[in-house]
The first five atom37 places (N, CA, C, CB, O) and aatype in JSON, in Angstrom:
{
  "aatype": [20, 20, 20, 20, 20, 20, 20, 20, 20, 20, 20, 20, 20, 20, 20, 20, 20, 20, 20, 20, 20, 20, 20, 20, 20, 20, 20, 20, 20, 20, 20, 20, 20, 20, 20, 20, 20, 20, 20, 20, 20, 20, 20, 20, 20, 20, 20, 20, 20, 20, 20, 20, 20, 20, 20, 20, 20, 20, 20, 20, 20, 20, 20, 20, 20, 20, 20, 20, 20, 20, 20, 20, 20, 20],
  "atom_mask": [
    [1, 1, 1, 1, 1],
    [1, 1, 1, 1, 1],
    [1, 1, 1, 1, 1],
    [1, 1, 1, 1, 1],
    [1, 1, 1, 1, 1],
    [1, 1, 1, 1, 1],
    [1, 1, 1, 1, 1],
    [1, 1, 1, 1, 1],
    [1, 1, 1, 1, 1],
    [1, 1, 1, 1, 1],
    [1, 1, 1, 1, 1],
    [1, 1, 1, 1, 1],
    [1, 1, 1, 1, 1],
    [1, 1, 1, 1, 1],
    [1, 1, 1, 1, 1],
    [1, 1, 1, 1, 1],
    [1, 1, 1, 1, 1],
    [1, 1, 1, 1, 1],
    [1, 1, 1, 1, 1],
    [1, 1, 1, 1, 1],
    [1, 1, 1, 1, 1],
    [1, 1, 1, 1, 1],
    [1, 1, 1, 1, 1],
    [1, 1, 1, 1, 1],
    [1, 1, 1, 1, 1],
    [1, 1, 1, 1, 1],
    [1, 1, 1, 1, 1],
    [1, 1, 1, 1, 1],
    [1, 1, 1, 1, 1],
    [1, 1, 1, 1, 1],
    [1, 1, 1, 1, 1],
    [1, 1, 1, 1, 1],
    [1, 1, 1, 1, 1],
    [1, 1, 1, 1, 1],
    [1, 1, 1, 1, 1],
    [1, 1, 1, 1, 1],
    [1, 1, 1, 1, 1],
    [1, 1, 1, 1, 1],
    [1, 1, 1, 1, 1],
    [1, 1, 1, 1, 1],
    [1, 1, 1, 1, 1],
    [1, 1, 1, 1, 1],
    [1, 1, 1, 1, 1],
    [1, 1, 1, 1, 1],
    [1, 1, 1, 1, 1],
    [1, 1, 1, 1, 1],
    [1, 1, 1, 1, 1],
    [1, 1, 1, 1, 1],
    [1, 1, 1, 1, 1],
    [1, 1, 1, 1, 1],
    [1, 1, 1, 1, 1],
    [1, 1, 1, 1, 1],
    [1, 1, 1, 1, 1],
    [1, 1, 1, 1, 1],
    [1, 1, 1, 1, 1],
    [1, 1, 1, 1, 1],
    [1, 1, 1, 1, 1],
    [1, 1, 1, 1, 1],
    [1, 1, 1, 1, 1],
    [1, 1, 1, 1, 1],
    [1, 1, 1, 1, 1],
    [1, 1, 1, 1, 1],
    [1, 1, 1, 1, 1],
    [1, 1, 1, 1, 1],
    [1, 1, 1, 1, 1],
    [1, 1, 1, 1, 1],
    [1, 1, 1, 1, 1],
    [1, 1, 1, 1, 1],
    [1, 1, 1, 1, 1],
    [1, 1, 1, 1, 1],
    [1, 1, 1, 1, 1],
    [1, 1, 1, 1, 1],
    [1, 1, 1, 1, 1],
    [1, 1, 1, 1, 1]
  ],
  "atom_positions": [
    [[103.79, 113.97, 112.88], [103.41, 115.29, 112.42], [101.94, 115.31, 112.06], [104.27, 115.71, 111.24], [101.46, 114.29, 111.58]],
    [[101.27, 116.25, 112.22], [100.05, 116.21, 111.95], [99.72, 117.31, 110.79], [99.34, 116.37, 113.21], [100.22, 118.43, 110.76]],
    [[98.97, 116.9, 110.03], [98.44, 118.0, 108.78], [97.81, 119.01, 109.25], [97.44, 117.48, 107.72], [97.38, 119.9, 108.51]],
    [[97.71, 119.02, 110.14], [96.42, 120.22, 110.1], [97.73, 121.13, 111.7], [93.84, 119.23, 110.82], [98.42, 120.79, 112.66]],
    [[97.34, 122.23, 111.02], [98.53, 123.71, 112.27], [97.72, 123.29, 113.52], [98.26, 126.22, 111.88], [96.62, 122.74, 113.51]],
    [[98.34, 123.6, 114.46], [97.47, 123.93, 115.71], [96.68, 124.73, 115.97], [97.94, 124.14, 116.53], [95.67, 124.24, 116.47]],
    [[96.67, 125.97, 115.83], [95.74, 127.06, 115.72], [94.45, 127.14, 114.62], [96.6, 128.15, 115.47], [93.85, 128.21, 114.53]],
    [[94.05, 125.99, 113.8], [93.79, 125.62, 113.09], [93.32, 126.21, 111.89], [93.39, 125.08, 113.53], [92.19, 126.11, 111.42]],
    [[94.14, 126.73, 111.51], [94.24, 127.45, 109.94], [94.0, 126.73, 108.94], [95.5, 127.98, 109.53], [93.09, 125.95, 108.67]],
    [[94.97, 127.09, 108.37], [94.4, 126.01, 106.63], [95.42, 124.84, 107.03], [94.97, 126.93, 104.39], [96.24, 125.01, 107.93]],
    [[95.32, 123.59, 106.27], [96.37, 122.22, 106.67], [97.23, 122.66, 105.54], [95.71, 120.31, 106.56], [97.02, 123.35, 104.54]],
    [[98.37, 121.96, 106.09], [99.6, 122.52, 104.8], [99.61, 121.5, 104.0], [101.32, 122.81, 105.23], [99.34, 120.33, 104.27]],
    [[100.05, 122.14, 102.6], [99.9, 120.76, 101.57], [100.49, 119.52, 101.7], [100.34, 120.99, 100.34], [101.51, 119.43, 102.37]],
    [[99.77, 118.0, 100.88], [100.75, 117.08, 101.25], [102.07, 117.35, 100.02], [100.0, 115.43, 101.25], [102.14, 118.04, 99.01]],
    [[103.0, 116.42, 100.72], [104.33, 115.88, 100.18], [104.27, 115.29, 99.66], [105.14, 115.47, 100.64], [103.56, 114.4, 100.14]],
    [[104.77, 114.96, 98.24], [104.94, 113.75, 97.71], [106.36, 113.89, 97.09], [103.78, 113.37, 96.72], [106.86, 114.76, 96.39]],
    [[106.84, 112.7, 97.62], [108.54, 112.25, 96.9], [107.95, 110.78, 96.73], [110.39, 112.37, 98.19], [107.2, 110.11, 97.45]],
    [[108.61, 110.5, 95.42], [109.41, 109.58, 95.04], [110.75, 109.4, 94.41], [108.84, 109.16, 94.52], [111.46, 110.34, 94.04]],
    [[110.99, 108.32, 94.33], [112.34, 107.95, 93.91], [112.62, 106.81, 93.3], [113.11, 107.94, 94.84], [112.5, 106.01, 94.23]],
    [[112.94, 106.1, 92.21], [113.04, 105.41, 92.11], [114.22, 104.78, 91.74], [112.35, 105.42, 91.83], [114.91, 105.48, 91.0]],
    [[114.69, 103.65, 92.01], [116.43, 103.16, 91.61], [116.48, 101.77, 90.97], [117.53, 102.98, 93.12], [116.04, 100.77, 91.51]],
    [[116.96, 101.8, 89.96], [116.91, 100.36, 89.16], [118.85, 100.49, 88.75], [115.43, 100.38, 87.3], [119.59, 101.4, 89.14]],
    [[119.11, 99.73, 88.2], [119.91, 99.12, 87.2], [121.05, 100.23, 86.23], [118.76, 98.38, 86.24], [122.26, 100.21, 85.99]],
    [[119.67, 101.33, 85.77], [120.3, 102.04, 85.16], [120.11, 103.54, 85.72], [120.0, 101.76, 83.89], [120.11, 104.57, 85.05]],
    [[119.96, 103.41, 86.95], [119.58, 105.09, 87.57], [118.9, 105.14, 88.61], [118.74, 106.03, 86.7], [118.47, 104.27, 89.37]],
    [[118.8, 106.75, 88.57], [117.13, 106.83, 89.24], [116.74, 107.8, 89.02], [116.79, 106.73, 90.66], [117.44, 108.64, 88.46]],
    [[115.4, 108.04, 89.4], [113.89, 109.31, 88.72], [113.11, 109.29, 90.29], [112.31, 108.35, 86.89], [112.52, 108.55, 91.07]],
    [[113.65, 110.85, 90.07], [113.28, 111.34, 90.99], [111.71, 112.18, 91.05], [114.35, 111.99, 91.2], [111.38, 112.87, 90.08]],
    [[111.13, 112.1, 91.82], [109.77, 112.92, 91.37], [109.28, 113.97, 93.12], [108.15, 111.31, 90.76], [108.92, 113.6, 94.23]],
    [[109.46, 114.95, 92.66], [108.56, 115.84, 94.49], [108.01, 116.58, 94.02], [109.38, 116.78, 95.89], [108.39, 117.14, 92.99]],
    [[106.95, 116.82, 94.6], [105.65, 118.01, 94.21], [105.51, 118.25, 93.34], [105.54, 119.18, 94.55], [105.18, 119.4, 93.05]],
    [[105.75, 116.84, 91.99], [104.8, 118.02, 90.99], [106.15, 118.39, 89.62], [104.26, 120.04, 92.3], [106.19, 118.84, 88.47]],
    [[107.08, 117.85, 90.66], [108.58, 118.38, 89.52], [109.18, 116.85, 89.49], [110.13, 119.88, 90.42], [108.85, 115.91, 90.22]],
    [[110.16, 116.86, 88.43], [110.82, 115.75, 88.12], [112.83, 116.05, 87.71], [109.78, 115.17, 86.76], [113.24, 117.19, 87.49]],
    [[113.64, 114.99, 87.7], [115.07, 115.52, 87.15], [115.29, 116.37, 88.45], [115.08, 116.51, 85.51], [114.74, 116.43, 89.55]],
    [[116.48, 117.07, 87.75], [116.99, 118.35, 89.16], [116.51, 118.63, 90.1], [117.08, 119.6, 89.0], [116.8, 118.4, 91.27]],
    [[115.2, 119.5, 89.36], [114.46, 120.08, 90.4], [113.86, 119.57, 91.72], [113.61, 120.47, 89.86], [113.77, 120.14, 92.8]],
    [[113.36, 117.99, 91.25], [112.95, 117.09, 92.12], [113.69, 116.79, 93.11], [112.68, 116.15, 91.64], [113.43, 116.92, 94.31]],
    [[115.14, 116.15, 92.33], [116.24, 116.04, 93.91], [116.68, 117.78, 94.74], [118.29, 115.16, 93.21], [116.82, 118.09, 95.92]],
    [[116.75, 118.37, 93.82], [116.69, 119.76, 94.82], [115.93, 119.47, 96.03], [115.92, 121.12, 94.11], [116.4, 119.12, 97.12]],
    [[114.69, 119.64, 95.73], [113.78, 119.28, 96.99], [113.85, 118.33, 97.91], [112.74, 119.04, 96.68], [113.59, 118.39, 99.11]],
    [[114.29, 117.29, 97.12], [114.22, 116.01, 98.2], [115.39, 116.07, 98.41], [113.74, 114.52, 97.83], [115.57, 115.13, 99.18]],
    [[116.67, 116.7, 98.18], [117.81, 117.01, 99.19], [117.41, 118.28, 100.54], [119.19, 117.63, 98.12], [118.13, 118.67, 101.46]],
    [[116.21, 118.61, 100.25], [116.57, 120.1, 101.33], [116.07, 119.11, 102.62], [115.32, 122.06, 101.01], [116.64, 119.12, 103.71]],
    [[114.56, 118.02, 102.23], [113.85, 117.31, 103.18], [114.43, 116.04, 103.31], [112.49, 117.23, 102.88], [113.99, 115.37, 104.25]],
    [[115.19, 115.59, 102.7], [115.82, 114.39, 102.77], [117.01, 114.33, 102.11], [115.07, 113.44, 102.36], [116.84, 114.17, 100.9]],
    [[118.22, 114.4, 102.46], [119.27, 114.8, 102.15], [120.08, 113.39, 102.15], [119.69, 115.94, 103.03], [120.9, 113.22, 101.26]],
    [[119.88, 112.43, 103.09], [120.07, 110.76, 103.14], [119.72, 110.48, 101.78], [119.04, 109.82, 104.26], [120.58, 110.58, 100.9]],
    [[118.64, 110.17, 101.55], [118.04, 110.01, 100.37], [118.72, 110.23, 98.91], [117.03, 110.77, 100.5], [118.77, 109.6, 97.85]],
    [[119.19, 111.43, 99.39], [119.05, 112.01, 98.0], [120.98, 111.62, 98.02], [118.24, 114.11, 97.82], [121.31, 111.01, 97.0]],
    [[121.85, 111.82, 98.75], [122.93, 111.28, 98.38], [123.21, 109.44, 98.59], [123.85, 112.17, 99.12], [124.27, 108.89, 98.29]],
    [[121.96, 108.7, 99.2], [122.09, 107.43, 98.36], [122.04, 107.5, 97.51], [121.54, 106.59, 98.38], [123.01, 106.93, 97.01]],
    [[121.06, 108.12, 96.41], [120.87, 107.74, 95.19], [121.83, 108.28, 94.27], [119.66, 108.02, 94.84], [121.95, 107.75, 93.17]],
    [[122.65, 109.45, 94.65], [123.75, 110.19, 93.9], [124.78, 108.69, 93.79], [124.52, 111.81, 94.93], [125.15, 108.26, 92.7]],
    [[125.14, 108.06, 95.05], [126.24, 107.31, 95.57], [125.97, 105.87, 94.41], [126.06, 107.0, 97.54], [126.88, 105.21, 93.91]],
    [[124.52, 105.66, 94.21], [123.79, 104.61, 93.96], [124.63, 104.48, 92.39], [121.98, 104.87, 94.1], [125.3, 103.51, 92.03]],
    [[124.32, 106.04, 91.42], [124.57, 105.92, 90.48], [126.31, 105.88, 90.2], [123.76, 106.79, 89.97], [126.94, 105.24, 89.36]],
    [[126.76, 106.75, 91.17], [128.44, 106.56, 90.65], [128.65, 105.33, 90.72], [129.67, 107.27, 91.49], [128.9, 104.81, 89.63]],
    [[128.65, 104.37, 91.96], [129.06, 103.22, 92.29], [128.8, 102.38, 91.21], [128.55, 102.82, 93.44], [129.55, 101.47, 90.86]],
    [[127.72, 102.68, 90.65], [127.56, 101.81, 88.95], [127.96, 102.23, 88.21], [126.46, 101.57, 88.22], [128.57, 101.42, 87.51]],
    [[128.01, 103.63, 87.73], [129.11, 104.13, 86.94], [130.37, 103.18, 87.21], [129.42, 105.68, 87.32], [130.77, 102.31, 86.44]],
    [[131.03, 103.59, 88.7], [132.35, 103.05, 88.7], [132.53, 101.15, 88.42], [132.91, 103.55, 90.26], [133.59, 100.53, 88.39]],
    [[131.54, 100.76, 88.3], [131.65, 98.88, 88.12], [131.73, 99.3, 86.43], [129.76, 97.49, 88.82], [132.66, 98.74, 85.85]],
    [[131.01, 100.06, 85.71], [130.44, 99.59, 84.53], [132.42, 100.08, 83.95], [128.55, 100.6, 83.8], [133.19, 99.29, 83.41]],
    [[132.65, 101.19, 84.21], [133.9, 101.35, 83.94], [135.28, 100.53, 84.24], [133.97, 102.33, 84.34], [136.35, 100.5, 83.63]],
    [[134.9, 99.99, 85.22], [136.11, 98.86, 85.75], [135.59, 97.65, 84.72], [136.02, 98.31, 87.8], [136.4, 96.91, 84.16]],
    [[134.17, 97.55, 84.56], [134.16, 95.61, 83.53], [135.17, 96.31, 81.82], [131.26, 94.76, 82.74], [136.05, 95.89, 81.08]],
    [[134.35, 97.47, 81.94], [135.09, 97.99, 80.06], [136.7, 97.94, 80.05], [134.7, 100.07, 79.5], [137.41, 97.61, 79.1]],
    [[137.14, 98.39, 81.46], [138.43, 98.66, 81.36], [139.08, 96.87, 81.57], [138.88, 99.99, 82.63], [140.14, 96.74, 80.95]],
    [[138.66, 95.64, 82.26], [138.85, 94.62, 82.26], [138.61, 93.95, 81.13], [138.42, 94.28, 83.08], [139.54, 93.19, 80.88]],
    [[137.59, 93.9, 80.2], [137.57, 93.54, 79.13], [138.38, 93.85, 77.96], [136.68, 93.69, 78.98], [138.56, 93.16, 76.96]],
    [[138.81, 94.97, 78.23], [139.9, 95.85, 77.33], [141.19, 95.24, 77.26], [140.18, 97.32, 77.9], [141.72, 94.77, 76.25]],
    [[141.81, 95.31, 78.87], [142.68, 94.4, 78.84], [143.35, 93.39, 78.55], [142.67, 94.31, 79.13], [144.55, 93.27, 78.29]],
    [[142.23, 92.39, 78.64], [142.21, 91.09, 78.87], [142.42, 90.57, 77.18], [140.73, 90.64, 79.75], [142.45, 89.37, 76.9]]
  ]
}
């Protein structure tokens, strides 16, 4: 993709996403916004993305709840 239109008008702004995923989450950041708003965006342009990181956090949710519920048990 190139920044600058063909007809050569004004260049469209850049993009910026990040994302980040650790241990206990992730923080999302696009244009300028952060939280919700951020994955809003980076689901409309990246929609992969944005449900790894949804998937990222249940899947740890679901361990952290299976060790409490094993320890409980036990």
């Amino acid at each position: 993709m190139d920044a600058f239109k063909a007809d050569g008008a004004e260049p469209r702004p850049a993009q910026y996403v990040a994302v980040s995923i650790s241990a206990f989450g992730f923080r999302a950041q696009a244009d300028g916004h952060t939280g919700w708003a951020a994955l809003r965006r980076i689901r409309r342009s990246h929609p992969a993305l944005a449900w790894a990181a949804v998937a990222q956090v249940a899947v740890l949710t679901a361990l952290v709840a299976a060790l409490c519920v094993a320890v409980w048990l036990r």
